[in-house]
C-alpha angles and dihedrals in degrees: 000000000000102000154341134240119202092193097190095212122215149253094055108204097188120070102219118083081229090069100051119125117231128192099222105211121191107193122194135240089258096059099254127117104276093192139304144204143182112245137141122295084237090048094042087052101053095044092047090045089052094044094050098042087058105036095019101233130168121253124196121187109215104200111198114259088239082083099055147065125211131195146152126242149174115241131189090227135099101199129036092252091062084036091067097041090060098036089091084059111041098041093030086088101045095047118082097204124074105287077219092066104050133059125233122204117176132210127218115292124265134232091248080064083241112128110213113225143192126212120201131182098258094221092054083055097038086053093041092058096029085064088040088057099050093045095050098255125155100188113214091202142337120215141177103244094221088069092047079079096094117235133184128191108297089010131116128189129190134190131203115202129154098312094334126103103185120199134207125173132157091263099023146063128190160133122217140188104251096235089058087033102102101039088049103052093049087057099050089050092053111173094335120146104251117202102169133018117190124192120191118177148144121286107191083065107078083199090063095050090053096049092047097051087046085061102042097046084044095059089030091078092053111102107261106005122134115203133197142184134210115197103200144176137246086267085039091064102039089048083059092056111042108029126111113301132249122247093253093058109095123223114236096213101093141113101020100001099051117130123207116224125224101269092192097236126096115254121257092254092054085044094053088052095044096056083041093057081037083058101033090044089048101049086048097052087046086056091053104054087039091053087054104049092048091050094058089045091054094050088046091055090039092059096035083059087052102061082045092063101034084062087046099057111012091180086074114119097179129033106178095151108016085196104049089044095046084047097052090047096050092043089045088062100040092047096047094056092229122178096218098039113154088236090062099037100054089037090052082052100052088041096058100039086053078052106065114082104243109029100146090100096052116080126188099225097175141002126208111181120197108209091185095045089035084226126145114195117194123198097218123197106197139157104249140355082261092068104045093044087052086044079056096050091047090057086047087059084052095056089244115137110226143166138182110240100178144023138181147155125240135164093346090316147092112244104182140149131247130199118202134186138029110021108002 
């Protein structure tokens, strides 16, 4: 299924919208009448807004011509939007209802500069959309039937169909009974040039033929007019008056009943948010792995300051915060005044080592601090005994008490230990 055709049928007999009767027309992907049935505008509503919410088909509403007027008229605008803003003032004259109680809805303009318009009763609109709204329904467009006929300039086409006779011409819009068609039509073309002349009808009802062959041989006489008929059956008809329009018909859903159709895309709004949850959802994610990162790196200092620590003061039992805990010990002992603080000590070590004249061969490996002995002991790695014994005499200049306590050879140089402070 393509699409579907709520065709409203006319005459209405009832006088509520709600009664009125609807020829409900599926038509298939190919183009051709799918099926159809009669049923209740109501009715017709809620099955075409099913069918579309679950297989997204169009749905266009024909409304008889009986219901519309059509003129032509000149308008002070270059585009349909102006079109529509002038079109009060312009048609307000020529109505005789209230201009307040119709609605206008315009077509392209057209290469006379004239802008074709429809004029509609406002209530039958208003109730049309109102029950559209409460079935679900999003209408795609809504036509006259009459101007589905389609009409070039100097053409005129006319369709027979049931009692009926629908006419289309380039300037005029109608449907009339088949006993007044043919005086009629001949009044609403006036003494306009006519080219082409099309009849359709159909041709199982004797009454139709005759008329039609009464119209043809009618315009037939007239200089320069080519007529033809068209003979159709029941589907035949029905495929003329419900089939897709041609580019000239209006829609009548414009101005305030106008429906917007899904587009597909999201609107701007929904596309701001969605960059802004793109963004948000990025620089989260970037946090996270940072966090994390930063967290493993943190462990991985933390432990590396323990085992620091652990090599400083190997009296230590707990090392929850290798900082804090390096910080209080080296304060303890500032702030104390103490003669064998570890501050002093190992100050008093790199001092002297910076002091011999040529220190660039002694090394300080590892350091063990006794708090309780106020001794500091250095793993020295130098290139001879000379050195370590003038690294010795250069703590001694200091006032720092030191002795070597090791001494060994190893790979053409002197490791050894050297113990520095009370009671050494």
């Amino acid at each position: 299924m393509n699409q579907i055709v709520v065709r409203i049928l006319w005459p209405q007999v009832q006088q509520e919208m709600s009664q009125w009767q609807c020829e409900y027309v599926s038509i298939s992907l190919s183009g051709g009448i799918e099926g159809r049935q009669v049923l209740g505008i109501v009715e017709a509503f809620q099955q075409a807004g099913a069918v579309q919410l679950e297989h997204g088909v169009d749905v266009t509403v024909l409304l008889p011509g009986e219901l519309a007027i059509m003129n032509c008229v000149q308008l002070p605008a270059r585009n349909q939007r102006q079109a529509l803003q002038a079109l009060p003032f312009v048609v307000e004259e020529g109505l005789a209802d209230d201009i307040e109680r119709v609605h206008l809805a315009v077509g392209g303009k057209r290469h006379d500069g004239h802008w074709p318009v429809m004029v509609v009763d406002l209530a039958i609109m208003a109730s049309i959309m109102d029950l559209a709204e409460q079935t679900g329904l999003r209408m795609k467009a809504m036509y006259v039937d009459s101007q589905l006929l389609l009409a070039n300039e100097g053409d005129v086409s006319i369709l027979i169909a049931d009692e009926r006779v629908l006419f289309h011409s380039h300037q005029a819009m109608a449907v009339l009974e088949c006993v007044s068609a043919a005086s009629m039509i001949h009044l609403l073309l006036g003494n306009a040039a006519i080219r082409n002349v099309h009849i359709r009808f159909q041709s199982a009802v004797e009454a139709q033929a005759l008329l039609a062959q009464q119209l043809s041989t009618e315009f037939a006489v007239l200089a320069d007019t080519n007529v033809s008929m068209q003979a159709l059956d029941v589907d035949q008809v029905l495929a003329a008056l419900v089939l897709p329009p041609h580019n000239a018909a209006i829609n009548l859903l414009q101005g305030r009943f106008t429906v917007r159709q899904p587009s597909g895309k999201l609107p701007w709004w929904q596309l701001v948010a969605a960059v802004f949850l793109l963004a948000w959802s990025g620089q989260l994610l970037i946090q996270t792995v940072s966090g994390a990162y930063f967290n493993f790196q943190a462990k991985k200092m933390e432990q590396s300051a323990e085992a620091q620590y652990r090599k400083l003061f190997p009296d230590a039992k707990q090392v929850a915060n290798p900082r804090k805990r390096l910080e209080s010990r080296l304060l303890e002992g500032a702030n104390a005044g103490k003669e064998y603080s570890f501050a002093k000590l190992f100050s008093g070590s790199v001092q002297a080592l910076k002091s011999l004249p040529n220190h660039e061969g002694m090394t300080i490996e590892q350091v063990r601090y006794d708090g309780e002995q106020g001794q500091l002991e250095l793993e020295l790695k130098a290139s001879s005994i000379d050195q370590l014994d003038h690294f010795k005499q250069a703590l001694g200049k200091l006032g720092l008490s030191s002795k070597i306590s090791s001494a060994n050879d190893t790979d053409g140089g002197i490791t050894g230990r050297m113990q520095i402070g009370k009671g050494v």
